[in-house]
C-alpha positions in Angstrom: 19.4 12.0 8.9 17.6 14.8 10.5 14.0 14.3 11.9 12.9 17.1 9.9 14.9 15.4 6.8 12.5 12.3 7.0 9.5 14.1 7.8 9.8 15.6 4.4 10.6 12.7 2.5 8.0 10.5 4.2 5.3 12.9 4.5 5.5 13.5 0.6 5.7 10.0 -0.1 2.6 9.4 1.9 0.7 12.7 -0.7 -0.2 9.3 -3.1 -2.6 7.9 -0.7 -6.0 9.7 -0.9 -7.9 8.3 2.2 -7.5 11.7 4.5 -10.9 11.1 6.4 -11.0 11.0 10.0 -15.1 10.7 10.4 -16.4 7.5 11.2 -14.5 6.7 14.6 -16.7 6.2 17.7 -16.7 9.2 19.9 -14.0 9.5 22.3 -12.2 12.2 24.6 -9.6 12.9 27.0 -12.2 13.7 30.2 -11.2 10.8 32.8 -7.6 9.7 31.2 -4.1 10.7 31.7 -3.5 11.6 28.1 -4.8 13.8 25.2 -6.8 13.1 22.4 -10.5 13.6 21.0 -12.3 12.0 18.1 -15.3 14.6 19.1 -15.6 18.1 17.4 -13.2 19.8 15.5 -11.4 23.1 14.6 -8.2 22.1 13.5 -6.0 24.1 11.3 -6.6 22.0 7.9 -3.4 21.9 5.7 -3.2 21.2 1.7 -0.5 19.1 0.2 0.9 20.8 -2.9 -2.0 19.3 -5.8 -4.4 20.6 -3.3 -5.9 17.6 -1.0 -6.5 18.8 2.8 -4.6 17.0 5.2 -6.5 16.7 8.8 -4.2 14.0 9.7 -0.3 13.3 10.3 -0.2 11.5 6.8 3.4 9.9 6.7 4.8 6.5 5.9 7.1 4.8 8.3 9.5 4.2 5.5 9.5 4.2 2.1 12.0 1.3 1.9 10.1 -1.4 0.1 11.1 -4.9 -1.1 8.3 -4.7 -3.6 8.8 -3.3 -7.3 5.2 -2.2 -8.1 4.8 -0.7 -11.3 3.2 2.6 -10.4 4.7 3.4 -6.9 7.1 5.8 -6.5 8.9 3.6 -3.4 9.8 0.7 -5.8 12.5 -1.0 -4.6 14.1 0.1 -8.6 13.2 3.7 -7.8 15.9 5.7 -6.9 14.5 7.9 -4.9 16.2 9.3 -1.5 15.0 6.9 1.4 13.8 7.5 4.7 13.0 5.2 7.9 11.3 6.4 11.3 11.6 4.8 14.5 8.5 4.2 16.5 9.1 6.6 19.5 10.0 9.1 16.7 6.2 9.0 14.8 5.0 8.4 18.4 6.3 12.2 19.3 5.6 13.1 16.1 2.0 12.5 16.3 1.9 13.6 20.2 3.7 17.3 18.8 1.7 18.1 15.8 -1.8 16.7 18.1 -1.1 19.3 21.0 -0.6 21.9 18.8 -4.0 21.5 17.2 -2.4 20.7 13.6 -3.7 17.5 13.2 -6.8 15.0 14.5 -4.7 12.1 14.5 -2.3 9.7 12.7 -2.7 8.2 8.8 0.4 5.8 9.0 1.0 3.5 5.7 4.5 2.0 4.7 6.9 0.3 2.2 7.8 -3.6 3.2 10.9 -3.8 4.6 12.1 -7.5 5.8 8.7 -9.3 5.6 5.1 -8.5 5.8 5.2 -9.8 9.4 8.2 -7.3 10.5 6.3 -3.7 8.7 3.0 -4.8 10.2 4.7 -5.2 13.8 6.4 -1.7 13.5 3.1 -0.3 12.4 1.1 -2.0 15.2 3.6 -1.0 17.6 3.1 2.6 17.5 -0.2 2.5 17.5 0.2 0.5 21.0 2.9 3.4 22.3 0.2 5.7 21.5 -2.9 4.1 22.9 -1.4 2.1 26.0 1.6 4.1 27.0 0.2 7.9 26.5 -3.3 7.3 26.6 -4.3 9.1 22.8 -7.3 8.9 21.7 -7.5 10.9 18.7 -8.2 9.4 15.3 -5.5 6.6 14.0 -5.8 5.4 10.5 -3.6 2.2 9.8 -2.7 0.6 6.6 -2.5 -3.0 6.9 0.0 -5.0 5.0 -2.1 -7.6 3.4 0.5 -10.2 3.5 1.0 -10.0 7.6 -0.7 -12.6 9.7 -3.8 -12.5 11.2 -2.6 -12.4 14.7 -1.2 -8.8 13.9 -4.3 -7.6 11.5 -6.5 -8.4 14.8 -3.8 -6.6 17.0 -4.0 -3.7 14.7 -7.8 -3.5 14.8 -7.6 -2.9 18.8 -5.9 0.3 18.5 -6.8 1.7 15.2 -9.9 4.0 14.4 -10.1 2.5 10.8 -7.8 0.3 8.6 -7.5 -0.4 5.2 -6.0 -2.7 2.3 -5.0 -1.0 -1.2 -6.5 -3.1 -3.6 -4.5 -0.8 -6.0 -6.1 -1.5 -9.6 -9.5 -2.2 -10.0 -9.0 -5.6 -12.3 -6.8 -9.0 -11.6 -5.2 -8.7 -14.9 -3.8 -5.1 -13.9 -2.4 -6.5 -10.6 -0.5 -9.3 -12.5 0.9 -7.2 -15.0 1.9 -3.7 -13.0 2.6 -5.4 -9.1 2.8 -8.7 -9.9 4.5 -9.7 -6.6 0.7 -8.8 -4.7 -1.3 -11.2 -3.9 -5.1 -9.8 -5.2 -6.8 -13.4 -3.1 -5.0 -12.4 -0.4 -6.0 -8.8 -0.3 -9.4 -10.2 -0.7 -9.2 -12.8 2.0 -7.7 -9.9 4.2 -10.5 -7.4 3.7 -13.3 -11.0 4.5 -11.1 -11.9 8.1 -11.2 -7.9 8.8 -15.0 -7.6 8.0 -15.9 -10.4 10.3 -14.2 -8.9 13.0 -15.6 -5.6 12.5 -19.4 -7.1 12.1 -18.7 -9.1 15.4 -17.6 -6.5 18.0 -20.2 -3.8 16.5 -22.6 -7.2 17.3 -21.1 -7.5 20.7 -21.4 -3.3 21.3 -24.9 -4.1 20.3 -26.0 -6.7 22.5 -23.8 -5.2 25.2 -26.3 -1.8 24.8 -29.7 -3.6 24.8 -28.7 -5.6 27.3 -30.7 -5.5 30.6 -28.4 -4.4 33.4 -28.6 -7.3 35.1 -26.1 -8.3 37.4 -24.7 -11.6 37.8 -22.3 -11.9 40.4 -23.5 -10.6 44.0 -21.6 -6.9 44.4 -20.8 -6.7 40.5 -22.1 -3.7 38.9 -20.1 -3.5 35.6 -19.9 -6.0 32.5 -16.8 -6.2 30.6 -16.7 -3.9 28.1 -17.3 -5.0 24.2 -14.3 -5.7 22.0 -13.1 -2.7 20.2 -12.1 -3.5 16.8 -11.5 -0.7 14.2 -14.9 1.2 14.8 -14.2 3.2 11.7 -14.5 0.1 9.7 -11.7 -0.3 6.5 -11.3 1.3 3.3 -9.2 0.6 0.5 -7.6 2.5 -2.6 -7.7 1.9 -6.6 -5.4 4.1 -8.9 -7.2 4.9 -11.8 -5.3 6.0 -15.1 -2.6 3.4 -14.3 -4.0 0.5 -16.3 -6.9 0.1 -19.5 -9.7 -0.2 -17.1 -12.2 2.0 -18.1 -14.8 3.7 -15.5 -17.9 1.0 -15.6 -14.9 -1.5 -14.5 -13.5 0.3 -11.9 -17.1 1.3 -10.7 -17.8 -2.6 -10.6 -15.3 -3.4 -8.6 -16.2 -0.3 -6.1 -19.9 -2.1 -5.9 -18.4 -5.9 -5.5 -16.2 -4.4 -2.7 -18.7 -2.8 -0.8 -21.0 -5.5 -1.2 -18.8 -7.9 0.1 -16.8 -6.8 2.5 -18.9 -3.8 3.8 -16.4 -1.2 3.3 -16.8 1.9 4.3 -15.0 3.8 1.5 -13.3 3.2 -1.7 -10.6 5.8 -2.7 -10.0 6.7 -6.0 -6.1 8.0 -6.8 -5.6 9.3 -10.0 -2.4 8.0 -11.4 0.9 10.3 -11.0 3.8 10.0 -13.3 6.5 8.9 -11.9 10.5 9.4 -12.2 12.1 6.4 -14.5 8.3 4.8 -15.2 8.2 1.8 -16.8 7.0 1.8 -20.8 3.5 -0.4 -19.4 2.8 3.3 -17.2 1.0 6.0 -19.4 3.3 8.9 -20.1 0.4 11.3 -18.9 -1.7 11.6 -15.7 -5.5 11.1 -16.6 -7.8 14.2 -15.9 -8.5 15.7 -12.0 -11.7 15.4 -12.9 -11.9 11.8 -13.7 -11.0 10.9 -10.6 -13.6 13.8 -9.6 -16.6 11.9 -11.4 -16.3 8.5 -9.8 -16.3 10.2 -6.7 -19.6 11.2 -7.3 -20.6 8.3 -9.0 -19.3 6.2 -6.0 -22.1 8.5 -3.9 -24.5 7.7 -6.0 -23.9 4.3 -5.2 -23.7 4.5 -2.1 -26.7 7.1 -0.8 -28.9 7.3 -4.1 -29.6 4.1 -4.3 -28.3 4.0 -7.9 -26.7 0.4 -9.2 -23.3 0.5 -10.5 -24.2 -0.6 -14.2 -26.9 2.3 -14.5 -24.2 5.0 -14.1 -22.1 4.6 -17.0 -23.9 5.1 -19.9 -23.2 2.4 -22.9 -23.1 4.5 -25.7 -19.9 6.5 -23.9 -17.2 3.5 -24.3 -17.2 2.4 -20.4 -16.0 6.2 -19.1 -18.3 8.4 -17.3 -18.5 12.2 -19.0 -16.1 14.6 -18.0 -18.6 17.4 -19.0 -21.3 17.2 -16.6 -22.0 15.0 -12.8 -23.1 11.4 -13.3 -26.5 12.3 -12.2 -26.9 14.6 -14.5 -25.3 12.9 -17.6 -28.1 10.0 -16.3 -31.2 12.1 -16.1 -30.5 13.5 -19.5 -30.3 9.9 -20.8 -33.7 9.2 -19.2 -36.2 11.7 -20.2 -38.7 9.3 -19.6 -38.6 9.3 -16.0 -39.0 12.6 -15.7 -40.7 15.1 -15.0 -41.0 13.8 -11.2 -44.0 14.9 -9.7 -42.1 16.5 -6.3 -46.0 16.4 -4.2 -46.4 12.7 -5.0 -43.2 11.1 -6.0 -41.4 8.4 -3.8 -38.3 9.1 -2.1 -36.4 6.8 -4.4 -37.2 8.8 -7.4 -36.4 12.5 -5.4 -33.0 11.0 -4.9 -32.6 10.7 -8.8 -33.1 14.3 -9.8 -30.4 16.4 -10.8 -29.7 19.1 -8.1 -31.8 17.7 -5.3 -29.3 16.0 -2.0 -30.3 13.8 0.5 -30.8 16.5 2.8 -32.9 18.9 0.4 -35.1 15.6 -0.3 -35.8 14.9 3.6 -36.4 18.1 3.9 -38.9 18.5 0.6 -40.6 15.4 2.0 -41.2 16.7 5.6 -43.1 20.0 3.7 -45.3 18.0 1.7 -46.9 16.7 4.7 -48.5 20.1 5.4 -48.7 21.4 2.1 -48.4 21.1 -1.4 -44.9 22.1 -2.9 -44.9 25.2 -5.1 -42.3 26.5 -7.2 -41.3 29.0 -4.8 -40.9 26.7 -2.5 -37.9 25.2 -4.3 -35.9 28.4 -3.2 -36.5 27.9 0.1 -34.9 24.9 -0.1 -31.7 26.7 -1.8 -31.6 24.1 -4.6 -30.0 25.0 -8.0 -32.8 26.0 -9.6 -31.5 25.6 -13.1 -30.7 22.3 -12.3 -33.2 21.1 -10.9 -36.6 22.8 -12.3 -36.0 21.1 -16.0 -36.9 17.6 -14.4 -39.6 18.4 -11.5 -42.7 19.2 -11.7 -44.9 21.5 -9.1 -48.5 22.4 -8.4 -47.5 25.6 -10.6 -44.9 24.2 -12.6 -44.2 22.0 -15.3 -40.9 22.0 -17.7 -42.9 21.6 -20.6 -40.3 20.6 -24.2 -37.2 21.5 -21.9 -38.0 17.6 -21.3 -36.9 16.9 -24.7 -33.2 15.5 -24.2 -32.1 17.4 -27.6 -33.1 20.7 -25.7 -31.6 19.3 -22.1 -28.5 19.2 -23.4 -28.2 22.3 -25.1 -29.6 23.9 -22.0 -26.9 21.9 -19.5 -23.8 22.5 -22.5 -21.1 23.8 -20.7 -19.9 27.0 -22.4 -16.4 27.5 -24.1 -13.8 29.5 -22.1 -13.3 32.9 -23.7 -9.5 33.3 -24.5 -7.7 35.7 -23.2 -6.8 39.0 -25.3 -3.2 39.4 -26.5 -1.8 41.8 -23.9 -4.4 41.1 -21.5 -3.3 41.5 -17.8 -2.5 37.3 -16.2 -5.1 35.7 -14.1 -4.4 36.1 -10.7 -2.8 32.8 -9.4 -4.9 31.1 -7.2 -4.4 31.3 -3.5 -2.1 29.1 -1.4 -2.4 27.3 1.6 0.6 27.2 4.1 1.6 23.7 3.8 1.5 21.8 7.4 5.3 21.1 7.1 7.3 23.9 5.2 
């Protein structure tokens, strides 16, 4: 098979992950070495895979071979889809290619589980070496880990990747056992624990290394070892949603247990695709863009608004987040009685928990109260959504007054029908289109 052949077939068997990030890596160029590669800057030319997520990275599985008959995934060993397999030196030039002509920052490389655990994670760890030791890169590589592998390799794979991650695929034990029940959800678990230690100890050992006096200890010695470099993107891990029952609050929980726990850096959410020949226990149907939209936001909440996970989902909705208005939003309306919020006196805490207002427009807002009291006009300055955000503040020359009353909030936040279209009416105009990276 053609190079190009598998590049196709990998590459769009690879479009199911979502993690396409490449922040988070510790700064890192080319000045000094004998190869290429950056983690600094940026000004790629961004691709978009055909339902529209923007590729910044060489997202491509080394083959979608798989001895594993999940449910859900496409590269069931029962699927009969057309099968690929790349050879190291092959993603290795790959990667090198698409990186020197500014298509990419770096490498996302995932893959089915061909032989044993042990076998895929050595491939995978292996190009990563090629690339670090034997061409010097040092743009931005991304490895899944194969939760299975040993330790010995997850630790190998640490030293020469950016980030890693684990999928832990479905947000509940029951939904494991019952849609990919040869995985192992304890051993994802204790995977994600041995990887967090290791991360927690050589950003401990960067640390000390930093504040450390420069003393030298042997007579003529200027330079300490460097600090062990393990994975300073930290790891991440992916949950399909729409696969199994588990309704938002659930899959929300399990985002806030795994960040808690093992300090990730990200959870992905992947709404669930249909796939060829599905098995009756699969939904015929795909669940909403948007869903998978809201607990994105609701996962930021979580994360930089100091929101708790049980406060987001509202009871009275069945478990789900609305698909009608932001989490924050949908919240604020709930709670009438913490607003208005008093934006000349109010803690930072409860800035962060009006509709409308960012971390950055808050910082901001609090850095001008400190000369002045904040007037409504003020509010534009900021470039805030005014309609959002002036129901639920109050100024020195504003109050919302009954717009308070939730009746009247969500009238006032109702988002209105779509007209439809005339009989003879002239189409839409389609939507543009982004050269794909690969056609």
């Amino acid at each position: 098979m053609i190079l190009d052949a598998k590049l196709a077939i990998l590459a769009d068997a690879a479009k199911y992950d979502a993690s396409c990030a490449s922040s988070g890596a510790a700064p890192r160029n080319s000045v000094g070495g004998r190869g290429i590669g950056s983690t600094e800057g940026s000004g790629i030319c961004h691709s978009y895979a055909p339902d529209g997520r923007c590729i910044s990275l060489l997202k491509i599985l080394l083959t979608n071979f798989c001895l594993y008959d999940c449910l859900y995934c496409v590269n069931r060993v029962s699927s009969n889809v057309q099968r690929a397999r790349f050879t190291v030196q092959e993603v290795v030039n790959l990667t090198l290619d698409f990186y020197r002509r500014n298509c990419i920052e770096g490498l996302f490389l995932s893959s089915g589980i061909i032989q044993s655990p042990d076998y895929t994670m050595e491939l995978v760890v292996e190009v990563a070496r090629v690339l670090r030791e034997e061409h010097d890169f040092r743009g931005y590589i991304h490895l899944k880990t194969i939760p299975d592998a040993s330790p010995e390799l997850m630790q190998r794979a640490g030293c020469y990747a950016d980030r890693l991650s684990i999928n832990v695929e479905l947000p509940t034990p029951q939904g494991l056992a019952a849609l990919a029940p040869e995985k192992d959800g304890a051993a994802i678990r204790r995977s994600m624990a041995r990887m967090a230690g290791h991360i927690a100890d050589a950003r401990q050992s960067r640390r000390e290394q930093q504040g450390a006096a420069q003393v030298v200890s042997l007579p003529g010695s200027t330079r300490r070892a460097a600090a062990p470099h393990f994975a300073p993107g930290g790891q991440s891990t992916q949950m399909i949603v729409g696969a199994d029952a588990a309704d938002d609050r659930t899959i929300l929980a399990t985002s806030a247990q795994l960040y808690g726990g093992f300090r990730l850096r990200r959870v992905y959410y992947s709404a669930f695709s249909p796939i060829p020949d599905a098995s009756r226990a699969l939904p015929l149907a795909a669940p909403p863009m948007v869903r998978e939209h809201r607990l994105y936001q609701a996962d930021w909440l979580m994360r930089f608004y100091g929101f708790a996970h049980e406060e987001i989902v509202p009871a009275r909705q069945g478990g789900m987040l609305s698909l009608d208005m932001d989490p924050k939003l949908a919240w604020a309306i709930a709670h009438p009685e913490r607003f208005p919020v008093n934006l000349n006196t109010a803690p930072r805490e409860m800035l962060l928990r009006v509709p409308g207002l960012g971390v950055g427009s808050v910082d901001r807002l609090l850095a001008s109260r400190r000369v002045r009291r904040v007037r409504h006009a003020d509010l534009s300055g900021l470039r805030v959504p005014l309609k959002k955000v002036l129901p639920f503040v109050e100024t020195v020359d504003h109050r919302p007054g009954r717009l308070l009353d939730s009746g009247h909030l969500q009238a006032f936040f109702a988002t209105p029908a779509r007209p439809v279209p005339l009989a003879g009416a002239p189409a839409a105009p389609a939507p543009p289109v982004q050269a794909s990276l690969f056609g």
